[in-house]
N, C-alpha and C positions, 0 to 999 in steps of 0.2 A: 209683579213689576220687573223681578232681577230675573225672572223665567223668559219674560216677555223680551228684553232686551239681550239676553247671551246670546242667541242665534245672527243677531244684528250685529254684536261685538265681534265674534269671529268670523261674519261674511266680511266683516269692515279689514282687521286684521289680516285675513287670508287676501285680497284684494288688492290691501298695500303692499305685503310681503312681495307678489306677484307682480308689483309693477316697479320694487326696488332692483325686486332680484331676479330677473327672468330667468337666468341660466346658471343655477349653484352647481357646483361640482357634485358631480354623481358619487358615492364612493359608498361602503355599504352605512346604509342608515341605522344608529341606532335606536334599541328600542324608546329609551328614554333621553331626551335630549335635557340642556343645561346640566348635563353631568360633569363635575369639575375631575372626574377622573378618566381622562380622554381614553377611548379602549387600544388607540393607534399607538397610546405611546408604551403603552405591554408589550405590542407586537416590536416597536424598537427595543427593550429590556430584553426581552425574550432572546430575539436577534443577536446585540449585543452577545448578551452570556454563551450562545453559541458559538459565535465568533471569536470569541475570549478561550472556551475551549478549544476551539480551532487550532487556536495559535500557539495555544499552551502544549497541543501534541506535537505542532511543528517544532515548536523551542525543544522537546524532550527530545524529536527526534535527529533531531540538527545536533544537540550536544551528545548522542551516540555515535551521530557520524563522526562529530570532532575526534570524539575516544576512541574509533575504528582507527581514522588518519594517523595519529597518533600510534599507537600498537602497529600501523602498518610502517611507520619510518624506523620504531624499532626493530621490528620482522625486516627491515630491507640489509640496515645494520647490518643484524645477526647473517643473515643470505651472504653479505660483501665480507664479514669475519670467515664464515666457513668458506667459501669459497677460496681465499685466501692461505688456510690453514689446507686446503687440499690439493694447492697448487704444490706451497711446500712440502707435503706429504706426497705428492707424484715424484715430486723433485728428489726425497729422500729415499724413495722405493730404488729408482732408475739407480741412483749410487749404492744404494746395500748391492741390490743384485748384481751390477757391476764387479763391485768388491768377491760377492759373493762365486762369482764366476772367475776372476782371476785367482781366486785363492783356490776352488777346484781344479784349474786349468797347473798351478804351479804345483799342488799335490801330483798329479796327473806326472807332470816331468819328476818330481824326487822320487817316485815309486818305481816309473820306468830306471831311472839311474841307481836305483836302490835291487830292482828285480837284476840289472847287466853285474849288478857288481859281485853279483853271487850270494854267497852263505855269509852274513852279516851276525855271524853270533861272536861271543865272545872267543871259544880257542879258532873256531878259523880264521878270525882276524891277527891271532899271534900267531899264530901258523905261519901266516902271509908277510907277517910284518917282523917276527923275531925278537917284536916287543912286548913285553905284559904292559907295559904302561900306553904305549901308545896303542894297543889292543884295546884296554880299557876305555881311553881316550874316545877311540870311534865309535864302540858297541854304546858307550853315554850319548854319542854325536846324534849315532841312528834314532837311539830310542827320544831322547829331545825333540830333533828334528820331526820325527810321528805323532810325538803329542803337541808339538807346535801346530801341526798341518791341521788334526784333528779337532782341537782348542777353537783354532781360527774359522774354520766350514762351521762347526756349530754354532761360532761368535754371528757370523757373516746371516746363516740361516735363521737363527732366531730374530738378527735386525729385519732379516727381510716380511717373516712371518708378522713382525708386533707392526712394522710399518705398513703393513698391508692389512691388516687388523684396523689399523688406524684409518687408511685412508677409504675403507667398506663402511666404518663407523657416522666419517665424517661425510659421504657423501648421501649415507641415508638420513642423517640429521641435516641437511639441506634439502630433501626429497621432503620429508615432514616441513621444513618451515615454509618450501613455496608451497604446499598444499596447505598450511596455513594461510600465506598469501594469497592464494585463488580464491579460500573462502571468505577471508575478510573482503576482497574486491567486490567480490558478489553481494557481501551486504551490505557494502556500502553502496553499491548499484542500487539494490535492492531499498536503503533506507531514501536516497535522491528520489528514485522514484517515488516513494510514498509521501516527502517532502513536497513533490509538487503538485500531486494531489490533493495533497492538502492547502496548500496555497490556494490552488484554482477553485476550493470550496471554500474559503476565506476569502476571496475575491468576489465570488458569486454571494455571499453575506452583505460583503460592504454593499453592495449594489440594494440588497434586498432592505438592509438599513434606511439608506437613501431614499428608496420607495415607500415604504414606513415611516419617514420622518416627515414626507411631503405629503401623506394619508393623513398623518397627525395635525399637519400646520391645517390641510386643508378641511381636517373635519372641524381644530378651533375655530376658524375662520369662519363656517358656517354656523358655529353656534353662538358665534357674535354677532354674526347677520340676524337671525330669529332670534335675538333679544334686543336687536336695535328697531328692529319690524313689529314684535311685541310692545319694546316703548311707546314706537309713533301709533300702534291701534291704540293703546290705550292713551294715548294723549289727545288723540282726533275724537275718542269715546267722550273724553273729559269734555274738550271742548264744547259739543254737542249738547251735554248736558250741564253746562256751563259750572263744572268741577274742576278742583286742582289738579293738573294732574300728577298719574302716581309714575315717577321715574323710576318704580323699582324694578330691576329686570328680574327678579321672582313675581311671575304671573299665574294665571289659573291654568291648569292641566288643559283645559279644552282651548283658551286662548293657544296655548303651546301646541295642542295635536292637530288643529288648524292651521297654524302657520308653518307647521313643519309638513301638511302634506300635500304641498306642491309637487307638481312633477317632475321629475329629474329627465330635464331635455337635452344637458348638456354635461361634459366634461370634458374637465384639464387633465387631466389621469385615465391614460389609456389601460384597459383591461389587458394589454399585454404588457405594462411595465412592468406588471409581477404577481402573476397568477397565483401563484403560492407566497403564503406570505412564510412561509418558512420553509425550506426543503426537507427539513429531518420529522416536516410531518406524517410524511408516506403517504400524502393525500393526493388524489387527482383531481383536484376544486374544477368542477365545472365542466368535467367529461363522466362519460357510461361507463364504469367500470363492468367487464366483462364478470359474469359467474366461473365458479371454480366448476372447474369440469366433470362431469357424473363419471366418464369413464364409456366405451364402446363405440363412440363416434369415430368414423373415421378421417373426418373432415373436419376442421373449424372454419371459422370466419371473426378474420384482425379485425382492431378498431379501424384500421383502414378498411375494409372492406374485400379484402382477398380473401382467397382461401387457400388453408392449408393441408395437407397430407399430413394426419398424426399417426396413419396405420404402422408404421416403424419404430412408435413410442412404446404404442401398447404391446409391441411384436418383443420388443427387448426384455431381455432380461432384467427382474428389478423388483422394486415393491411399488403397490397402485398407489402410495403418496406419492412415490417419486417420481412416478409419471403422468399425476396430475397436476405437480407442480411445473414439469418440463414442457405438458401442453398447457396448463395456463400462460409461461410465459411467451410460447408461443402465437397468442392473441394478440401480442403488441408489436409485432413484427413489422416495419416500417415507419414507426414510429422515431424521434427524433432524438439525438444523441447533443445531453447538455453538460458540462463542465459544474459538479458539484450538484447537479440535479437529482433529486429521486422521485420524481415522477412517471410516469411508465408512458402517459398518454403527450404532456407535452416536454417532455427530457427528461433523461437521466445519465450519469456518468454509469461505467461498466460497475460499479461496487454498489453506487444508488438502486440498479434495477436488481442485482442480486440479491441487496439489502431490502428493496421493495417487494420482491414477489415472494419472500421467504415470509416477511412479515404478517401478509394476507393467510399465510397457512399457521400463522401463532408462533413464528419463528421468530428469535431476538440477533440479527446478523450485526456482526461491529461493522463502523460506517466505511472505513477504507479497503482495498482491495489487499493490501499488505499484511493486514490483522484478521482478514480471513482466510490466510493460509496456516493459520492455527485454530482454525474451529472445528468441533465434531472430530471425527477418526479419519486418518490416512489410509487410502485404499493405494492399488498399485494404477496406471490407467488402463494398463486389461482387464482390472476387476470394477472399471466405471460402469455404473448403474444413470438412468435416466435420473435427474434428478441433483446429482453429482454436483461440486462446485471444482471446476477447475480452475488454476489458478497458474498465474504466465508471469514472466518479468514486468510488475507495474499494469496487472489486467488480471481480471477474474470473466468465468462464464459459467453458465448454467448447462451442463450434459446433455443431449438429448437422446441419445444413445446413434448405435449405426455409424458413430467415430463425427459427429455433429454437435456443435455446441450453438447457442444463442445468448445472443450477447450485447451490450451497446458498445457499439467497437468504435467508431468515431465519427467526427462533425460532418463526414462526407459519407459514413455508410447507417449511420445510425445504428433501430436496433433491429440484427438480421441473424441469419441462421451460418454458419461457415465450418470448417473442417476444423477437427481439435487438433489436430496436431500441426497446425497454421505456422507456428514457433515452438519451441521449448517448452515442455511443461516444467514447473516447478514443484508441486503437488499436487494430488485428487485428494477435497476432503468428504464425507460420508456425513451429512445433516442426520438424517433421518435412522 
């Protein structure tokens, strides 16, 4: 009798479901519905905690900046002290030498009046004079006057020597502090820009949140609907069989895998609110990931559908990882450049696709472009190999060799192939 009647209970059920609910939100179904543990609301925790890390590198690295700013008004200080102390020591140089030249200048005349006046020894001077005392007087005068003149040049010379000691001192200890200051500017360039890369992946969170939190309402939502469609079958069951019915929304499995497999004809949640429901999964949900390349081809074909020339990859000098890593990421070439993205097929930022395409070859890249200019070993960039991660003020790329990089370079060029030396390098590092 209860064999004879299930078929009838879940054509009944299915039927009303169908005529409550024509159009439930599409989103992915799970296996097991009336689960009190929604899966959507992981994907918001998940998120969250992401996003919480996000912010916690932002905070570390914002209060380095502060420390840099800081060290750099003390370096300005220090810069407007010496500079100061070398105006005075210019100052102090100009008057020794001055000194220093008039007291040559004045020997210069006693010697001349000293060579006119003839033989300045003791008896020629009483000779001349018919005094022994005033003999004695002048031959004292002479030799006084000699070690006065001598005293003084050497007094004069050494000022000018330690003053000038002094002021070679102080201008190479301001030559050190602004080369301090050049460097602290640079990394404090350096930390902004990784400051706001990080933001725009903490921005691209809350969003991904948002999309999460409305998967979540929307999956409750329909599992309140299939328990309120399971009430009324079995209350229309009851009735039929002129039984109480059972308000309990714990029903039979089969009632449940009937009323839940209506078609999903319709959605409120577009499949591009957020394709990924995390970016730090390195996934491409819902595109063909290309194969990693065997090697000898000398042509590929992108996810877009061009083709490209790799015979310059394999032509370079280097190791066959590192130039299967350079044409693998050369298969995503036109592809689409997103703000905190690591997707390769529909966006990624320039550190997401470096951090994405290393990944595929077992590689662990840190997620920002700033914290991969200390990964693996420093090469010089005449000694870049295909493969290479190069890395610029606020941008990384991947080597291809031939003086080419590939890269997701931004909203208007996505990800394309261009000249490495486009800007400034900052370092080559060596992965592999």
């Amino acid at each position: 009798m209860i064999c004879a009647v299930c078929p009838v209970v879940a054509g009944v059920a299915t039927n009303i479901y169908s005529l409550a609910y024509p159009a439930p939100v599409v989103i992915d179904t799970p296996t097991v519905l009336y689960d009190d543990d929604n899966p959507y609301d992981t994907d918001v925790l998940s998120l969250t905690a992401e996003q919480e890390d996000v912010d916690a590198q932002i905070e570390d690295k914002t209060d380095m900046l502060v420390q840099l700013m800081a060290e750099q008004e003390v370096l300005s200080a220090d810069i407007d002290r010496v500079n100061e102390e070398i105006e005075t020591a210019t100052d102090n140089l100009a008057k020794a030498t001055a000194l220093e030249e008039e007291q040559y200048a004045a020997m210069l005349v006693r010697i001349k009046y000293l060579y006119e006046a003839g033989d300045t020894s003791l008896i020629s001077i009483y000779i001349k004079t018919g005094s022994f005392a005033e003999a004695v007087t002048l031959s004292d005068y002479y030799k006084d006057l000699y070690e006065y003149d001598r005293n003084m040049l050497s007094e004069y010379q050494s000022t000018v020597a330690e003053v000038t000691e002094l002021k070679s001192y102080l201008e190479a200890e301001k030559a050190d502090l602004e080369k301090m200051m050049a460097d602290y500017e640079t990394q404090s360039s350096e930390l902004e820009a990784s400051i706001e890369e990080l933001k725009e992946i903490s921005d691209n969170y809350e969003i991904q949140i948002t999309n999460a939190k409305a998967r979540a309402a929307a999956y409750a939502s329909m599992i309140e609907a299939q328990k309120a469609a399971a009430a009324q079958a079995a209350a229309a069951l009851a009735a039929q069989n002129n039984e109480p019915a059972d308000t309990d929304t714990t029903v039979s499995s089969d009632l449940v895998a009937d009323a839940g497999d209506t078609p999903d004809t319709d959605s409120n949640i577009s499949d591009d609110d957020n394709t990924d429901s995390s970016d730090s999964d390195n996934s491409d949900s819902g595109s063909t990931t290309p194969a990693i390349p065997s090697g000898g081809s000398s042509t590929i074909t992108t996810t877009k559908g061009a083709t490209y020339d790799v015979s310059p990859i394999y032509g370079a000098n280097g190791s066959d990882l590192g130039k299967q890593i350079a044409v693998y990421a050369c298969q995503f070439i036109g592809n689409p450049y997103r703000a905190g993205g690591t997707s390769l097929t529909d966006g990624s930022d320039c550190s997401g696709f470096t951090m994405t395409i290393y990944s595929i070859f077992g590689y662990s890249l840190p997620r920002t472009s700033y914290d991969q200019r200390f990964i693996g070993t420093e090469v010089s960039y005449a000694e870049a190999q295909p493969g290479d991660i190069i890395c610029y003020s606020g941008h990384v790329a991947i080597y291809i060799g031939n003086g080419q990089i590939v890269h997701a370079s931004t909203p208007s060029g996505g990800i394309k192939v261009g000249s490495a030396t486009y800007t400034s390098i900052i370092t080559v590092r060596r992965i592999i």
